[in-house]
matplotlib code that plots the C-alpha trace (Angstrom):
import matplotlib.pyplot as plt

x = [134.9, 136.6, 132.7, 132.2, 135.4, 135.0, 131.6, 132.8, 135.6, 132.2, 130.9, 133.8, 134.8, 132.1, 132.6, 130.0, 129.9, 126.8, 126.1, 124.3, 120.9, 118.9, 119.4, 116.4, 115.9, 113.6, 113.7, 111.6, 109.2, 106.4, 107.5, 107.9, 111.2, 113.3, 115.4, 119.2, 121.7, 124.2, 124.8, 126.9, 127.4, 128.6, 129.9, 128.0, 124.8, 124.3, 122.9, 122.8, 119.2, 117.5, 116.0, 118.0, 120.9, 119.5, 120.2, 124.1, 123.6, 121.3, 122.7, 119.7, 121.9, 121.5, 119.0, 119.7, 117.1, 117.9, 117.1, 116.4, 113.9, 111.5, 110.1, 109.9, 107.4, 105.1, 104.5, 103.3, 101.1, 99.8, 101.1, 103.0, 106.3, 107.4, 109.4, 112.1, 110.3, 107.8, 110.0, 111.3, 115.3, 118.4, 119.9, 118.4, 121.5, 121.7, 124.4, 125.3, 123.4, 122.7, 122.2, 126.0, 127.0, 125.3, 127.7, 130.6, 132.4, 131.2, 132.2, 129.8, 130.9, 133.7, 132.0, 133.0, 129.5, 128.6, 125.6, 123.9, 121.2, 118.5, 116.0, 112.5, 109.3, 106.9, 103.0, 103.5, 104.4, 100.5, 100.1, 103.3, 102.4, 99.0, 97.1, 99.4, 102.8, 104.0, 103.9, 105.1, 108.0, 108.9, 112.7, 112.8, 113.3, 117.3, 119.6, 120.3, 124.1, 126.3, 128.6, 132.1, 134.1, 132.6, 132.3, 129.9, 128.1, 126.6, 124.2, 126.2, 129.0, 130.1, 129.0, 132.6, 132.4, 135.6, 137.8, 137.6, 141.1, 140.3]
y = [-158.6, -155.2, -154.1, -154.1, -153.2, -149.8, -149.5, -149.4, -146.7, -144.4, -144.9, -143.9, -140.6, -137.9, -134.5, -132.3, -130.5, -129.1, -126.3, -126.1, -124.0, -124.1, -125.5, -126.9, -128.2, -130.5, -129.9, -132.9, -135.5, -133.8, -130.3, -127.5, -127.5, -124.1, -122.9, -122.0, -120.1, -122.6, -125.8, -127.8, -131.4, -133.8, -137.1, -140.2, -138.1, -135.7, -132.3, -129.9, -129.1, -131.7, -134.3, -137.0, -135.9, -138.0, -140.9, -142.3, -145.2, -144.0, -144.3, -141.3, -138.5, -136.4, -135.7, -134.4, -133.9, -132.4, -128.6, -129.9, -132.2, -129.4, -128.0, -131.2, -132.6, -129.1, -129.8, -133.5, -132.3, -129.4, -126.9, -123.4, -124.9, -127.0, -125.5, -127.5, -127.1, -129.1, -131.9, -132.2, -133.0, -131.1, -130.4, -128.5, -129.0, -128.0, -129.1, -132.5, -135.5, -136.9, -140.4, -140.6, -140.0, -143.0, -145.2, -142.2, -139.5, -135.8, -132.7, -130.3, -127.1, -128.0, -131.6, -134.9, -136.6, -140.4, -140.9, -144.2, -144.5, -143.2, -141.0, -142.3, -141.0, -141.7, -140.8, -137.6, -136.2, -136.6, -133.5, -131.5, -131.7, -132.9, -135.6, -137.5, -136.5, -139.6, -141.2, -137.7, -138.1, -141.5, -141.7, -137.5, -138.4, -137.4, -139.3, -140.2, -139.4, -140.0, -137.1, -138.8, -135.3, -132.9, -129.4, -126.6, -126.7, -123.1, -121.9, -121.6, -124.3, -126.6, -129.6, -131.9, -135.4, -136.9, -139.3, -142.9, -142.7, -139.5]
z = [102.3, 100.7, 100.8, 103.9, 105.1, 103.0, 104.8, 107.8, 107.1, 105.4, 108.8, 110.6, 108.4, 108.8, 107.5, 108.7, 111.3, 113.1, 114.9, 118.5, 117.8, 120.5, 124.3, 126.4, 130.0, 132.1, 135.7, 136.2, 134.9, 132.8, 133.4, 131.0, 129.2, 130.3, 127.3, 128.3, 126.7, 128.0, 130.0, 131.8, 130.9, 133.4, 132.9, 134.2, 134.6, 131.7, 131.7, 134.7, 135.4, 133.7, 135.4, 133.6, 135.0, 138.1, 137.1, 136.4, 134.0, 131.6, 128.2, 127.8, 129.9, 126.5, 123.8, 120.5, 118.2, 114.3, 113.5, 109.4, 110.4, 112.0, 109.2, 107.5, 111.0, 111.1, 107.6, 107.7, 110.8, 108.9, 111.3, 110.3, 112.7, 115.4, 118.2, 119.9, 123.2, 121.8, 121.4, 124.8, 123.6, 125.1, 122.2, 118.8, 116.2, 112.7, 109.8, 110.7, 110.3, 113.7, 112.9, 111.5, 115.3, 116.7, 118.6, 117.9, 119.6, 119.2, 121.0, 122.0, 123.3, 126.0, 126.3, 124.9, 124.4, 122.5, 120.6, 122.6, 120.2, 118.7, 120.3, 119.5, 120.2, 122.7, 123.6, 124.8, 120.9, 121.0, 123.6, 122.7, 118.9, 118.6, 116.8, 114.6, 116.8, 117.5, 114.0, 112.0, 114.5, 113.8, 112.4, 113.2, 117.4, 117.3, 119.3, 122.4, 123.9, 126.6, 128.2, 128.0, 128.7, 131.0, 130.2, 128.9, 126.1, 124.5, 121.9, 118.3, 119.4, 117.3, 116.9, 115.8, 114.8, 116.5, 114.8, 116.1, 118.2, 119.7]

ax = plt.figure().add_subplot(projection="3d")
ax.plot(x, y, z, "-o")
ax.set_aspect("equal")
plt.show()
């Protein structure tokens, strides 16, 4: 019982924080990603400008996708890099690992946001990334989040893990 009990407070103390390195938006289904130099994050729907935003219950209002994991993709595909674009997420963040914010509280910016789950991969890696996308991004996707506190978000914010009563 002590084990688990001391897993549990490992989950719920993380250290890092990340930083917000790149910022990309969907205006709808299919369509190229715009980057932006900041955002607006409202809550219930997500981001402004992206075509997610549309919809109120989707546990999928943002996308964060890990700035480490890049290089780590372009080389398993055999390609010189991966932009972010490519990977059609919201959110390019660096220094913190993503994964430790699932089912927590991060701010973002001015926003409140909580990781919903994790953002896997679907067909369309195939045509962003070519032949092999999909599978190289398997476990690399990012996270999916939630926008609890609504505010803006900007390129090189921080990225705060929030403690559990916050």
């Amino acid at each position: 019982m002590t084990e688990f009990r001391d897993l549990k407070e490992l989950r719920n103390t993380i250290t890092m924080h990340g930083r917000v390195e790149w910022i990309g938006l969907s205006p709808g289904r299919r369509e190229p990603i715009h980057e932006a130099e900041q955002v607006f994050a409202r809550v219930c729907t997500g981001l402004e400008g992206d075509h997610h935003a549309d919809s109120g219950t989707s546990q999928r209002q943002v996308t964060l996708v890990q700035a480490e994991h890049l290089p780590i993709v372009a080389s398993w595909l055999d390609h010189d890099e991966i932009r972010p674009a490519q990977l059609r997420r919201n959110l390019l963040v660096s220094g913190v690992n993503l994964l430790a914010l699932k089912n927590c509280r991060f701010q973002v910016g001015e926003a409140i946001l909580e990781g919903s789950g994790p953002c896997a991969p679907c067909s369309r890696m195939e045509e962003t990334i070519g032949p092999g996308g999909y599978n190289a991004l398997r476990g690399h996707g990012g996270i999916t989040a939630v926008v609890i506190e609504e505010g803006w978000i900007r390129l090189g914010d921080q990225v705060t893990p929030l403690a559990k009563d916050a």
